[in-house]
N, C-alpha and C positions, 0 to 999 in steps of 0.2 A: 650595252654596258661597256662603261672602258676604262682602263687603270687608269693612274696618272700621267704615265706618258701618252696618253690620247689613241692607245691600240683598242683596241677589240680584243677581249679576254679570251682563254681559248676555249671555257664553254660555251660563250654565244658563237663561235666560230663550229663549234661541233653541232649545237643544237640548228643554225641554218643550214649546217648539210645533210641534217637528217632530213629535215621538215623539206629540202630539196630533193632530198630521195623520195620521199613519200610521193611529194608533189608529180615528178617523174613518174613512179609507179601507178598511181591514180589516174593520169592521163596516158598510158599505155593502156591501162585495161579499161578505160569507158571507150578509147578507140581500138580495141578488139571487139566491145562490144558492138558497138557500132556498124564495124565490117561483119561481123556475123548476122545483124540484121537484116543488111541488103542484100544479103548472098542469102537467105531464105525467103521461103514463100508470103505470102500473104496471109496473116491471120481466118480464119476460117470464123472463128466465134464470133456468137454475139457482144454488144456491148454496153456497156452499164454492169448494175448492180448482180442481174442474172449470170454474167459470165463468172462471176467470184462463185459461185454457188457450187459446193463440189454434188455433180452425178453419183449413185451410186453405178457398180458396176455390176451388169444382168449375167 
């Protein structure tokens, strides 16, 4: 959106530094996630439908 002098109004100028923040925030934690994945083990379960199934506990 832009006035008539051809600026950029200052709510599209706030609304893309949010959605920049966001975007920032988003990609810090799928890459935390990420590093915590390869810093653990190996999944142990099985896979497909059966691993969703919750155990009761004995």
């Amino acid at each position: 959106m832009t006035n008539r002098k051809g600026t950029a109004s200052k709510t599209e100028d706030l609304r893309k530094a949010r959605l920049a923040e966001a975007l920032r925030a988003n990609l810090m934690k799928r890459k935390a996630q990420t590093r915590a994945r390869r810093a653990g083990e190996a999944d142990q379960r099985p896979q497909g439908i059966g691993a969703a199934q919750v155990k009761p506990e004995s």
